[in-house]
C-alpha positions as CSV (number, residue, x, y, z in Angstrom):
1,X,63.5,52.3,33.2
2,X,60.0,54.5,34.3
3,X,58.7,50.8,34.5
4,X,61.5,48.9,36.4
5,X,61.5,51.9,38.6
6,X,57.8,51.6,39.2
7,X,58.0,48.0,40.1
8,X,60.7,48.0,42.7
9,X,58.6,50.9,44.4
10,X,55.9,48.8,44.6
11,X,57.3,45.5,45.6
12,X,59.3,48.1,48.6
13,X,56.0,48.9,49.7
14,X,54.3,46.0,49.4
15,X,57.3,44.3,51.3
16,X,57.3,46.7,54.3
17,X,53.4,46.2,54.4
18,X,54.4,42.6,55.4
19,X,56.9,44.0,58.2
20,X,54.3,46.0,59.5
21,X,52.2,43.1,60.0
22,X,54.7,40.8,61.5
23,X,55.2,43.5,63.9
24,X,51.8,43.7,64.9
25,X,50.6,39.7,65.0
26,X,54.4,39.6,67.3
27,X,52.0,42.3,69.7
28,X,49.5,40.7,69.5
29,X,51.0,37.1,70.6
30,X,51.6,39.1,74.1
31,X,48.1,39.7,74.8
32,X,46.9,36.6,73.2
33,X,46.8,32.4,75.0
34,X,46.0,30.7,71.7
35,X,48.4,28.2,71.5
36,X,48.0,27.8,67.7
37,X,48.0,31.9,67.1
38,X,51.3,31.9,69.1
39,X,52.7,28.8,67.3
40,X,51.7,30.4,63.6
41,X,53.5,33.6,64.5
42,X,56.6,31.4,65.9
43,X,56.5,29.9,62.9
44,X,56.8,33.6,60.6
45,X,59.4,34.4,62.9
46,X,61.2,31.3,62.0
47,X,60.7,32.1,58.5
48,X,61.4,35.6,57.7
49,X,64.7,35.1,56.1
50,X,63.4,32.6,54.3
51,X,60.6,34.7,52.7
52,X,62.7,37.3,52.4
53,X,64.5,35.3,49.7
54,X,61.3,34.4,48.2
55,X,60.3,38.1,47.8
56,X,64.1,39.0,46.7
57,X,64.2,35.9,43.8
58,X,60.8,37.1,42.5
59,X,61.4,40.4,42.4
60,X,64.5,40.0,40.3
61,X,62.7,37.8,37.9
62,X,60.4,40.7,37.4
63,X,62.8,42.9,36.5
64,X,64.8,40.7,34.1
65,X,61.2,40.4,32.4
66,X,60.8,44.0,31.8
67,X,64.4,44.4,30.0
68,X,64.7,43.6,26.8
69,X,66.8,40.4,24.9
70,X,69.4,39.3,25.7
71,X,69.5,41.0,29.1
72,X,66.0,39.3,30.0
73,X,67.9,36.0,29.7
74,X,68.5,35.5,33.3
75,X,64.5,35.8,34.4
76,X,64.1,32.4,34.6
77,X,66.6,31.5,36.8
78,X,65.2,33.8,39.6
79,X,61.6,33.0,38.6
80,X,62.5,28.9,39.2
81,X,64.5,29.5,42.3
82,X,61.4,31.6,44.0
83,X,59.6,28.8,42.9
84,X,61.5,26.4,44.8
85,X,61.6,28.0,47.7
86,X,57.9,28.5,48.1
87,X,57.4,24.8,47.6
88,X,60.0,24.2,50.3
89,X,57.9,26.8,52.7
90,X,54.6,25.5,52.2
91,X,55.8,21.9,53.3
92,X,57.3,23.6,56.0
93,X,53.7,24.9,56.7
94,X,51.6,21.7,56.0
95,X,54.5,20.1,58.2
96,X,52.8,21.9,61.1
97,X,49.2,21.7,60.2
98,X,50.1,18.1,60.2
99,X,51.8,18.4,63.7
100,X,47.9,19.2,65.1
101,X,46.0,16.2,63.6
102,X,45.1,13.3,65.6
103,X,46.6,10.8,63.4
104,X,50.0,11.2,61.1
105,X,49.9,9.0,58.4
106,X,53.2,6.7,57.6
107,X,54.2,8.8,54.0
108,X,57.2,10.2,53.4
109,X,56.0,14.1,52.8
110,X,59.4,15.4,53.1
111,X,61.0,13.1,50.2
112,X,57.9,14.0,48.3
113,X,57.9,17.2,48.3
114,X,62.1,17.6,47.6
115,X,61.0,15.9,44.4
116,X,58.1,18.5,44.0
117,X,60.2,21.7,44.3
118,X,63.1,20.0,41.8
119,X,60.4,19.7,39.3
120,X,58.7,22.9,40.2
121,X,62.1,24.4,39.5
122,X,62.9,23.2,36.2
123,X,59.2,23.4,34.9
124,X,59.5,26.9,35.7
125,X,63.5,27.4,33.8
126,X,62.2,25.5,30.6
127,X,59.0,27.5,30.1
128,X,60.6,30.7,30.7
129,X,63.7,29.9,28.5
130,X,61.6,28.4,25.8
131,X,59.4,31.8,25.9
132,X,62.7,33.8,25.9
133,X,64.0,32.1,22.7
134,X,60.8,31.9,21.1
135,X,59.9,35.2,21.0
136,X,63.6,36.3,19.8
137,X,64.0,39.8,18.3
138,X,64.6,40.2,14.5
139,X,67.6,41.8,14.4
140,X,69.1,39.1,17.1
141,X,68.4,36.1,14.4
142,X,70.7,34.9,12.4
143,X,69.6,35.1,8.7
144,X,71.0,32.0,6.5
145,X,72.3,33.1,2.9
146,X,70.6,31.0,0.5
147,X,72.5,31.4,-3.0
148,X,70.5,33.1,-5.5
149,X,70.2,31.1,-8.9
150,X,70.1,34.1,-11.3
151,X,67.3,33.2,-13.8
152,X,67.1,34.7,-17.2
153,X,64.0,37.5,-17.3
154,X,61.2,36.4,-18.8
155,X,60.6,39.8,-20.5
156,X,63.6,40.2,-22.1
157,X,63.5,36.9,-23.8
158,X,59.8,38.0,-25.0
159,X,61.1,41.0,-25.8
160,X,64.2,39.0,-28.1
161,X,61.9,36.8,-29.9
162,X,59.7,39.9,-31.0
163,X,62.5,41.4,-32.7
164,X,64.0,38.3,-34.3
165,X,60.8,37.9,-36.0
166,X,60.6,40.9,-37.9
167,X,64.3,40.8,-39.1
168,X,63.9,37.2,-40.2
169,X,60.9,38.4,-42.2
170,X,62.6,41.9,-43.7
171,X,65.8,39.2,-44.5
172,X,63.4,36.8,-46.6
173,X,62.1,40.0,-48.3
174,X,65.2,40.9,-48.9
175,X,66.0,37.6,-50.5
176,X,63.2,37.5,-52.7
177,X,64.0,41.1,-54.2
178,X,67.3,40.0,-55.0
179,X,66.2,37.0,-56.5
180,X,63.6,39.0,-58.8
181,X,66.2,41.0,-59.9
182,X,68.6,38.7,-61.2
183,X,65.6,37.2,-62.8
184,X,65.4,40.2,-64.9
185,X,68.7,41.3,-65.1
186,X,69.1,37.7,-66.7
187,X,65.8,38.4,-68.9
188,X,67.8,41.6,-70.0
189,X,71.2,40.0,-70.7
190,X,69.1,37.5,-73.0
191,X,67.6,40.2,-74.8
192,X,70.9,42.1,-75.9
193,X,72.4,38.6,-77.0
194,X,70.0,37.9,-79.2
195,X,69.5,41.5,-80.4
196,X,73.5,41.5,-81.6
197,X,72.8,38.2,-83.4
198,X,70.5,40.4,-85.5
């Protein structure tokens, strides 16, 4: 807010610099007989509503900028209206740098500078919306689940295969102790039979 506070202060003074002046150069017009002085200050006059909006547009662009998304969103709608309107004022103002030259060309200025200040305007609204969207917050996006395919650990089947192996090898131990003894008990058996034949 420090910062939005700071601007409007400035753009206050800045805007009542411009007063100031006006009021001086409409003075001066009283004590002056240049016809083109007196005919550029006619021509402010004319226009001070109309800058006015310029300054008031441009302003509130600024300080849509300075907020943070989504309350920035409508910056660029202020930024391409100022924009428009000082296209509009400078053809007003080459219209009567025009009006002194010896010879006026046959060229439709005014039709070609409507079709400036429409493209002036939406060049301005698409590169301040695509800026906006571009440089989205974090927490604004909208995160897509993606299903997790739950994968075995590789570890744990390491792990399973480095037991097995030792149990296989205690069972085929196991097997061949068993098999020794009924090898002998067998051996015995044989013994006692033929000892009782005796």
């Amino acid at each position: 807010m420090n910062s939005v506070v700071k601007l409007l202060i400035s753009r206050l003074i800045g805007f009542l610099v411009f007063l100031a002046l006006m009021i001086v150069l409409n003075i001066l017009v009283n004590y002056t007989t240049v016809p083109v002085f007196n005919e550029f200050v006619t021509f402010l006059n004319n226009h001070l509503v109309f800058i006015s909006w310029i300054a008031l547009f441009l302003v509130l662009g600024e300080i849509f900028i300075l907020l943070r998304y989504p309350f920035n969103i409508p910056y660029p709608l202020f930024n391409s209206a100022g924009a428009l309107l000082i296209v509009y004022f400078f053809a007003d103002f080459f219209m009567l740098l025009m009006s002194y030259s010896a010879v006026v060309p046959d060229f439709p200025f005014n039709n070609v500078f409507f079709i400036a200040g429409i493209l002036v305007f939406f060049i301005v609204l698409i590169v301040g919306y695509y800026k906006i969207f571009k440089n989205i917050p974090e927490e604004w996006k909208i995160k897509k689940k993606v299903p997790e395919i739950q994968k075995p650990p590789v570890q744990d089947v390491e792990l399973e295969i480095h037991e097995a192996e030792p149990e296989t090898k205690t069972r085929k131990k196991t097997n061949k102790s068993k098999a020794k003894r009924q090898t002998t008990n067998k051996k015995i058996t044989k013994k006692k039979s033929k000892s009782k034949k005796k």
